[in-house]
Phi, psi and omega in degrees: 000148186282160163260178184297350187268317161265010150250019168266335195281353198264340168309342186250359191285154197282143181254161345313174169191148170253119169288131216223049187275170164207145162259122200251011179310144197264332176295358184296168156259339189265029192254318207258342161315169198278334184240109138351103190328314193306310202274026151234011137308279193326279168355279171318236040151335193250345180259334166272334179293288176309331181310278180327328162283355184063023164287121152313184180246027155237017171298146158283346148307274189332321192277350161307298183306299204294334163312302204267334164295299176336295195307329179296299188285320187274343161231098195276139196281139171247026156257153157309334168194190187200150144223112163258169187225075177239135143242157204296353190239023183194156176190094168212147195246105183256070171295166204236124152300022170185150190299134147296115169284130158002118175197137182231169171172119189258091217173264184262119164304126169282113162211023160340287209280343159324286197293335201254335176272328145327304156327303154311315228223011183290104186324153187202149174265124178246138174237099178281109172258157188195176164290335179281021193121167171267109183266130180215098196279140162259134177245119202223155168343323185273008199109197152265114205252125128271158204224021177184143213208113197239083169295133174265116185236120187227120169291119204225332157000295205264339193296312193295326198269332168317283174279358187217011179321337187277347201276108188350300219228145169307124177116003206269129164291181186298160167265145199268171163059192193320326172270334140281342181296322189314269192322218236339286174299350175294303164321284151330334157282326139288317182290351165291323173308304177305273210302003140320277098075278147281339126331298177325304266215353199265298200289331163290349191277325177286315174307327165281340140262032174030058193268129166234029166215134219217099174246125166237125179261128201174137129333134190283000144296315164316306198293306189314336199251329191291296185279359149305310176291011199242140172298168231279334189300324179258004210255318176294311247220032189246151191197082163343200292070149231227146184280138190241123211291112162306019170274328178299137153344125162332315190249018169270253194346317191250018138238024147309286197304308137352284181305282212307338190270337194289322224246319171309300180282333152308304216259341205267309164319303152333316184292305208301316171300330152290324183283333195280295173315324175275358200264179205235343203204128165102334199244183195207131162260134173116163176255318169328274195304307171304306179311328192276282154358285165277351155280353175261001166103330232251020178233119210273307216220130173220179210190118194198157150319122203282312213288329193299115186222063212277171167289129146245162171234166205232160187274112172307349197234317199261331205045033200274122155287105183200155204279018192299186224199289197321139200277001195238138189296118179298344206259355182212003172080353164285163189292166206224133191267189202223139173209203173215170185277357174254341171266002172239051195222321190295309194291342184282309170316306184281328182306335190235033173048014183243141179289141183271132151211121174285121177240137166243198208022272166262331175294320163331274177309341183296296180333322146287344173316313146285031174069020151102358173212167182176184175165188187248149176241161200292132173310144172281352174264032180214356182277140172285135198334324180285320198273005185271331161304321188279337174289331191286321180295340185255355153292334218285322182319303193297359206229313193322326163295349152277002173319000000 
């Protein structure tokens, strides 16, 4: 799966372009036929799209399509599903970790359904700690995988001989008092070590897979010394845990671990969407007022319903987005073309830097209450530069009559 970084580069890709999703699962039964389900869906579907445009088969639609079919017959995909991006100056192929729906689209990069299955299906490292070692999962739609196994083995053999060398007589036990305190923090000082240790080992698996979230199960001495070790980027996006006893089964544990994250994130959504519905201040409900928000910058963070997809319309001269009805840009009066919030919600994000979180069941339903969106705005020492200018100017407008 792409990271957040390739998936803003795709938001740049040159236009026109052709958007591609297919669902290519091999388990279809209309998937394992000589012609592919998807692909006599694609055939259909680019032959009524050219139709309706009056493209010829010498268009850059038409050489498009026949580019992705080609690539479609000489590498038929073993993913669940794929969305390419093609155009004469661009080409990238995005297998998907969940079926897609069939979306052809000529224009704009799409990348709703992209942005959305990210969301759904996004990898995290879960780490189980004990005195006995570290275990360490990657965790995705499909479960949990492990991909690493850290025995804490701490030799202490030479310490006693060491440490008690002054000590009379053959035959002498551990020592009490002051000289256990020695031996116990020395022990503790190899396990800061270890589990340093592990943080390393955390922090190269998320830089190579582009993980930014981290659940660690444990004791709170274990854990504590792990998110120490992490660099300040994942150190934010660690989410303590509850401890899981290493005497259980490899898959009794991991599906322990399982329930508890499912269970984590359910209750976390849920929290998120009551603290949001209840504040009085800092949050912003609605799709006028969130859309109005994140084009002035001023929105850290949103939260909305997958399903939700009211008509908008967008300014041709200004490119100001609003659920306005009116066929003319409330903000310069030029005519406004009809769009939707998925196909304009991905590019408004990244433009303005704010994070997406799709929420269902209950947090969902709360969520509607308050018209299916919503979010937090940004602190003012954290607003981007431009829009804290336009606030100070536009204070400056309101004052100027007492001049």
């Amino acid at each position: 799966m792409i990271n957040a970084l390739e998936f803003a580069a795709l938001a740049q890709l040159p236009e026109p372009l052709l958007t591609v999703y297919l669902n290519t699962n091999p388990g279809l039964p209309s998937n394992g036929r000589a012609v592919p389900g998807y692909m006599a869906w694609l055939k259909t579907e680019a032959k009524n799209l050219c139709s309706h445009r009056g493209e010829s088969k010498n268009s850059l639609l038409y050489n498009q399509v026949k580019r992705v079919e080609k690539y479609l017959d000489d590498q038929r995909p073993a993913h669940t599903g794929v969305v390419i991006f093609a155009a004469s100056e661009a080409w990238q192929v995005v297998p998907l970790p969940a079926e897609p729906s069939n979306e052809l689209h000529w224009g704009k990069p799409q990348l709703w359904q992209l942005g959305s299955i990210m969301q759904r299906h996004r990898p995290a490292c879960a780490v189980v700690l004990d005195l006995s070692g570290a275990r360490l999962y990657e965790y995705a739609s499909g479960g949990l995988t492990q991909f690493a196994e850290q025995p804490f083995k701490i030799d202490s053999s030479n310490w006693r001989q060491k440490e008690h060398a002054h000590m009379a007589k053959q035959g002498t036990r551990m020592p009490h008092g002051a000289q256990r305190d020695l031996f116990e923090r020395r022990v503790e000082g190899e396990y800061v070590h270890l589990l340093r240790g592990v943080a390393k080992v955390i922090a190269a698996y998320c830089d190579t897979h582009s993980i930014d979230q981290v659940y660690v199960l444990g004791s709170d001495r274990l854990t504590k010394q792990v998110q120490l070790g992490l660099p300040l980027r994942l150190r934010e996006r660690v989410v303590p845990m509850a401890h899981v006893r290493a005497e259980e089964p490899a898959a009794d544990i991991q599906a322990r671990i399982e329930v508890n994250l499912r269970e984590y994130e359910t209750n976390r959504k849920e929290q998120e969407i009551d603290d949001l519905l209840n504040r009085t201040q800092g949050i912003v409900t609605g799709v006028d007022q969130t859309l109005n928000q994140l084009q002035r910058g001023l929105l850290a963070s949103l939260v909305l319903v997958e399903e939700l997809n009211p008509m908008l319309h967008q300014c041709g001269s200004c490119g100001l987005v609003t659920a306005s009805a009116s066929q003319r840009c409330p903000a310069c009066n030029e005519m406004q073309t009809v769009t939707t919030l998925h196909e304009m919600l991905p590019m408004l994000l990244i433009r303005h830097a704010c994070r997406m979180e799709l929420v269902e069941g209950l947090a969902a339903s709360r969520l509607q209450t308050a018209g299916g969106i919503g979010g937090r705005l940004r602190t003012l020492k954290h607003q981007p530069a431009a829009a804290r200018r336009a606030r100070t100017e536009k204070k400056a407008g309101s004052l100027a009559h007492l001049a």
